[in-house]
C-alpha positions in Angstrom: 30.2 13.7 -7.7 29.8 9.9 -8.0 26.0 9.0 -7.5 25.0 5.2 -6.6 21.8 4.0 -7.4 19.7 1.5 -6.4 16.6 0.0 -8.5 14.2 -1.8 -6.3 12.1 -3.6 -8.6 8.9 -5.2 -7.6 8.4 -8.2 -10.4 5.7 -10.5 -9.7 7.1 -13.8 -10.6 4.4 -16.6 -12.2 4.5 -19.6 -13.7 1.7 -21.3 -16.6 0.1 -22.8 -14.1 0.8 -20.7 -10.3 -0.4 -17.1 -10.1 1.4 -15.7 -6.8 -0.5 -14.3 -4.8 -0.9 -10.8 -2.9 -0.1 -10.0 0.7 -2.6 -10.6 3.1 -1.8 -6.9 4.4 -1.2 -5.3 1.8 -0.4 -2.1 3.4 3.5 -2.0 4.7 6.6 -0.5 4.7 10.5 -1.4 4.7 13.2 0.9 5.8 16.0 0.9 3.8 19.4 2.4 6.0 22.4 3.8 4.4 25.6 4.5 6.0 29.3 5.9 5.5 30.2 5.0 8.8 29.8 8.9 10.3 26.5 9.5 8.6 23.5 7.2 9.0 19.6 7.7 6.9 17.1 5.6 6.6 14.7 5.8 3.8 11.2 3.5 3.6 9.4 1.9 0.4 6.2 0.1 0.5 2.6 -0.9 -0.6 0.2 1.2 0.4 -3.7 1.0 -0.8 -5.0 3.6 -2.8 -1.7 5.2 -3.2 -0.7 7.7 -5.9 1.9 6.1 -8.3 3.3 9.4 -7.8 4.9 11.7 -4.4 1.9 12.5 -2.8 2.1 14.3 0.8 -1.2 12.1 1.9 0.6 8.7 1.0 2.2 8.0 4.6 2.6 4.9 7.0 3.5 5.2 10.8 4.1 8.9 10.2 6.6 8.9 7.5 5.1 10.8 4.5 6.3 11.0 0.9 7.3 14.7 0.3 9.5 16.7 -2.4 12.8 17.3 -1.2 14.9 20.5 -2.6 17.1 20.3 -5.2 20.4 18.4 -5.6 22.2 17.9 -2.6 25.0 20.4 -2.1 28.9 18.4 -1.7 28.6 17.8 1.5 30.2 15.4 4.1 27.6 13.5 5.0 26.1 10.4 2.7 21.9 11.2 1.3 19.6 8.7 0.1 16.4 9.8 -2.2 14.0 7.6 -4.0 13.3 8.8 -7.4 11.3 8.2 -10.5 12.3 5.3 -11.8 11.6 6.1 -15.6 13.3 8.1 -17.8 11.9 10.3 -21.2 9.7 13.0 -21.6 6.3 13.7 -19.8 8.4 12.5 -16.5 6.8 14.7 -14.2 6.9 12.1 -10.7 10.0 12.1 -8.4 12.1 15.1 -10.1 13.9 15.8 -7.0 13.3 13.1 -4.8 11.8 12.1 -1.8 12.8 9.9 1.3 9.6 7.9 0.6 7.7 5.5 -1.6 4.9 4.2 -1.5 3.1 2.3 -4.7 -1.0 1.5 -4.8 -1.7 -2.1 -4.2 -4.2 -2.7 -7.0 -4.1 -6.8 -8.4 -3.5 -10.1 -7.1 -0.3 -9.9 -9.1 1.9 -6.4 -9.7 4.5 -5.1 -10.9 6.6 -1.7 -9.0 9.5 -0.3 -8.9 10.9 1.5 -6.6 14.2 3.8 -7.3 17.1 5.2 -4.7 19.7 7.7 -5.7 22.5 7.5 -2.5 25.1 10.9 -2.8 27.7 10.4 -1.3 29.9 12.7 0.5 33.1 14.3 -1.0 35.3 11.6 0.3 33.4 9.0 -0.9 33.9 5.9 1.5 32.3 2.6 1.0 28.7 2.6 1.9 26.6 0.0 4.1 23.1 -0.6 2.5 20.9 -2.7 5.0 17.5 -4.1 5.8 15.5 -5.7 8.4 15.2 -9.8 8.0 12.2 -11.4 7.9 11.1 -10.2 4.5 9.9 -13.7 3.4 6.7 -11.9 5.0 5.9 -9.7 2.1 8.5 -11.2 -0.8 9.2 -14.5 -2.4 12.0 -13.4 -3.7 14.3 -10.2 -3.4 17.2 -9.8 -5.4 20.2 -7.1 -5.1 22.7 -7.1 -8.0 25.0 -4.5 -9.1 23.7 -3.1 -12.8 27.6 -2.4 -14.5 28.5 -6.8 -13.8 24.8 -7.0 -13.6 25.8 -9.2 -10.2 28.9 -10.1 -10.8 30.1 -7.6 -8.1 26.9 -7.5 -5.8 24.3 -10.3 -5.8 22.6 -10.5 -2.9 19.6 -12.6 -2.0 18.2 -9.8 0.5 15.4 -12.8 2.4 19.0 -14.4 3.5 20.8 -11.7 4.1 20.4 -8.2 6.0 23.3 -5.1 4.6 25.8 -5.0 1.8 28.5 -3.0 1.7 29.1 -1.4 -1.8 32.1 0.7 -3.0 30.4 4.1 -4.9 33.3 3.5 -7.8 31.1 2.0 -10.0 27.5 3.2 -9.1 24.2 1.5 -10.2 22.8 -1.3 -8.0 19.2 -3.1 -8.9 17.3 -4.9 -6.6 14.0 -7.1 -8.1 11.8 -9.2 -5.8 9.0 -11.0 -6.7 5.5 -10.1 -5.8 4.5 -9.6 -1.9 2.5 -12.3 -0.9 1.0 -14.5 1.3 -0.8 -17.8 -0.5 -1.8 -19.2 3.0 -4.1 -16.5 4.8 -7.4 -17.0 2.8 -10.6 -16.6 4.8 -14.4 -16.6 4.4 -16.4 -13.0 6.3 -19.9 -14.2 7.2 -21.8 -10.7 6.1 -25.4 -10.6 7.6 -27.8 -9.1 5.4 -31.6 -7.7 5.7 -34.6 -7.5 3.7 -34.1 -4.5 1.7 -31.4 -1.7 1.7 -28.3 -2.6 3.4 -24.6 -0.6 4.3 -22.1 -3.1 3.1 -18.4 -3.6 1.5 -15.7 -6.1 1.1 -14.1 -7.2 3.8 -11.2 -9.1 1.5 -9.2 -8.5 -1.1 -11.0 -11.1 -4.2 -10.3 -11.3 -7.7 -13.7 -9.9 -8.9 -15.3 -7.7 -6.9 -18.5 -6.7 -8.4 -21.4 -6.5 -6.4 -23.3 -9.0 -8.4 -20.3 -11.4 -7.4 -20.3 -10.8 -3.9 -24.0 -10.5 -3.0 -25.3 -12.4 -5.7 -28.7 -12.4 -4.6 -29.1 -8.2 -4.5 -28.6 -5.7 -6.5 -26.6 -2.0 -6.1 -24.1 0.4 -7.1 -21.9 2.2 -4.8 -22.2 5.8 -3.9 -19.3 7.0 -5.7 -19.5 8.9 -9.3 -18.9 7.8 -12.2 -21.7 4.9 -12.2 -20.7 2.1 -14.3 -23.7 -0.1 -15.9 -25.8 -1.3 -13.2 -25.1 -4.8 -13.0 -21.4 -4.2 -13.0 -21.1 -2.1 -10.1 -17.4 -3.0 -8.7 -16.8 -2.9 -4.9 -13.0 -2.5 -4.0 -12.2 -3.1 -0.7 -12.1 0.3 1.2 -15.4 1.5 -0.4 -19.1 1.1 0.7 -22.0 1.1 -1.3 -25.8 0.4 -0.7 -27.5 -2.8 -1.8 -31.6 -3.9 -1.7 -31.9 -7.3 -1.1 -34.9 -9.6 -1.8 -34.5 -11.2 1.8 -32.2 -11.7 5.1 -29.2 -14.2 5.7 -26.0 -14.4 5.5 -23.4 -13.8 2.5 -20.1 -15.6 2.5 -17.4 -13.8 1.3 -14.1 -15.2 0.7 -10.5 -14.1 -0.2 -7.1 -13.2 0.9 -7.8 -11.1 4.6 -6.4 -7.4 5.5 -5.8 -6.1 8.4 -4.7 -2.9 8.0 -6.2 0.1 5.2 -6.2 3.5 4.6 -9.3 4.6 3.1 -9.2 8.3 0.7 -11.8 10.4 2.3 -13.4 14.3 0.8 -14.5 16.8 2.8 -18.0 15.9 3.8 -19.8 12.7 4.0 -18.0 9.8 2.8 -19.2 6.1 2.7 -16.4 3.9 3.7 -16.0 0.4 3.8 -14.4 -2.0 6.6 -11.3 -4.5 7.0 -11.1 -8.1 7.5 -11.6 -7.9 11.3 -13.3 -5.9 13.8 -11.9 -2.5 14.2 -13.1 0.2 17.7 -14.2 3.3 15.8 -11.8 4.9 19.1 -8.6 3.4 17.4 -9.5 4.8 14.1 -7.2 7.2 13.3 -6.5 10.0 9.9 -3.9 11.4 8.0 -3.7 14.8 8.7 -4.8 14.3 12.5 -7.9 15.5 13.4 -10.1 15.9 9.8 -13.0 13.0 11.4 -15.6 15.2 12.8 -18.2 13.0 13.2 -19.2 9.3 14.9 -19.5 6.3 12.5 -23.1 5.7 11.3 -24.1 2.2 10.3 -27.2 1.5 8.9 -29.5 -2.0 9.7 -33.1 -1.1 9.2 -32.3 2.3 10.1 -29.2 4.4 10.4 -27.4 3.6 14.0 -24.6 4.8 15.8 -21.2 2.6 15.2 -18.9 2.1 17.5 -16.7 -0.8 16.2 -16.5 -1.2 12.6 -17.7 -4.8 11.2 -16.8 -6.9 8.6 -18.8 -6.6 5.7 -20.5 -3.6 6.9 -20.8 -0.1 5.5 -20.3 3.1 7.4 -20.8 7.1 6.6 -18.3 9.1 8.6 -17.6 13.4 8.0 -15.0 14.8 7.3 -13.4 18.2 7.6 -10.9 17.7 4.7 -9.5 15.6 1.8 -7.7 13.0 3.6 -6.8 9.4 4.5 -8.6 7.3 7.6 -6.4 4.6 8.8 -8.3 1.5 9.8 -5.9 -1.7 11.7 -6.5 -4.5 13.8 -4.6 -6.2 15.9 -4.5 -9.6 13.7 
């Protein structure tokens, strides 16, 4: 059975004196569709926050979820995609079998993924249409398909200009790279209002360092969240909220590239979350698996309060049932 597959490379492309930025919603997801002609699939890659670099049935975005499929596909009539692990050697114990899924963490201004698609092909082995939606530019700079056995002298495709290749499964390795997702224009400053004393807060923005003596300069605190790291050094990742004494009231300015959209790993029990770049209703907050919040938002400004939109900057304890994921997204 011929097997085509395609290497979808993430490479993060700077120069000495440019560092590309990240996306400005760093959470997303890009259908890749694959047809014979009789037989049509579609399989999605993507960034998604606090991912696992592995298949992980709680990594999903608008309800498709990274799961183990079976085995090798039996000779069949009908054309399969899978993404795969895209290393090879011993210890390889990610993407065995495959899934129609991937999605990577988004950890770094700059980053490097790959992502990895064995397409089956049926017995009779027709040509096969690979395609994607346009307007990529949003989370690319750059995304490259090329053929790996002319290394593109049969395929080379710039996919921000174009939208589906057709490829012959006689030969079979296609590559795609694409430089870094990113968005260099959407920075923004959150206003963060803060009281004397203990205060619920977290980053609203994704920043290149973000400890807590960075952000609140003028407080000190460590985030609820074993292990501790040395006191001063306390890091606050955007997702996470953490409690902070401050010596007196204002307002902190924090700056950096703006998200819209997270989803935020939650334990059974109380969990202190953090908030997005915008203001979110706690009523459109939503979970994966359905149902595990099982308690109101609780903010805390002099005293613990009921929340019912979640605001930039701010910190918030929510229950729930189960391990999980809680989906913040605004509108922006």
């Amino acid at each position: 059975m011929n097997r085509l597959r395609i290497l979808l490379s993430v490479v993060t492309v700077v120069s000495l004196t440019l560092v590309t930025n990240v996306c400005a919603q760093p959470r997303f997801e890009i259908p890749l569709t694959v047809s014979d002609g009789a037989i049509t699939q579609t399989v999605y890659f993507g960034i998604l926050p606090q991912a696992d670099p592995c298949i992980n049935s709680q990594d999903s975005i608008n309800g498709h979820i990274e799961l183990f499929l079976p085995g090798p596909p039996p000779p069949s009539g009908s054309v399969e995609a899978r993404f795969v692990w895209p290393r090879s050697g011993s210890g390889n114990v990610c993407f065995d079998q495959g899934s129609q899924c991937d999605y990577r963490p988004f950890s770094a201004y700059t980053q490097r993924d790959t992502f990895r698609v064995n397409i089956f092909p049926g017995v009779t082995a027709p040509p096969v249409s690979i395609s994607w939606p346009a307007g990529l530019s949003s989370y690319f700079s750059g995304l490259t398909l090329k053929d790996v056995a002319t290394n593109g002298g049969t395929h080379n495709v710039n996919m921000l200009s174009s939208t589906s290749v057709v490829v012959n499964l006689n030969p079979a390795d296609i590559k795609i790279y694409a430089s870094g997702p990113h968005n260099p224009h959407d920075t923004m400053a959150v206003n963060v209002q803060i009281t004397m004393g203990w205060n619920l807060v977290s980053n609203p923005v994704i920043t290149a360092n973000d400890s807590i003596p960075f952000l609140f300069p003028a407080c000190i605190g460590c985030p609820l969240s074993p292990p501790f790291p040395p006191y001063f050094n306390c890091r606050l990742p955007h997702g996470k909220g953490a409690w902070i004494k401050c010596p007196a009231g204002g307002v902190v300015t924090i700056t950096g590239m703006s998200i819209t959209a997270d989803t935020i790993a939650v334990s059974r029990g109380w969990n202190l979350i953090g908030s997005i770049s915008y203001p979110v209703a706690t009523s459109s907050i939503t979970s994966i698996p359905p149902g595990i919040i099982v308690s109101g938002f609780f903010g805390y400004v002099m005293g613990y309060m009921a929340a019912y939109t979640i605001q930039p900057g701010r910190g918030y304890w929510v229950k729930a049932n189960q391990a999980g994921r809680i989906v913040i997204s605004s509108d922006f």
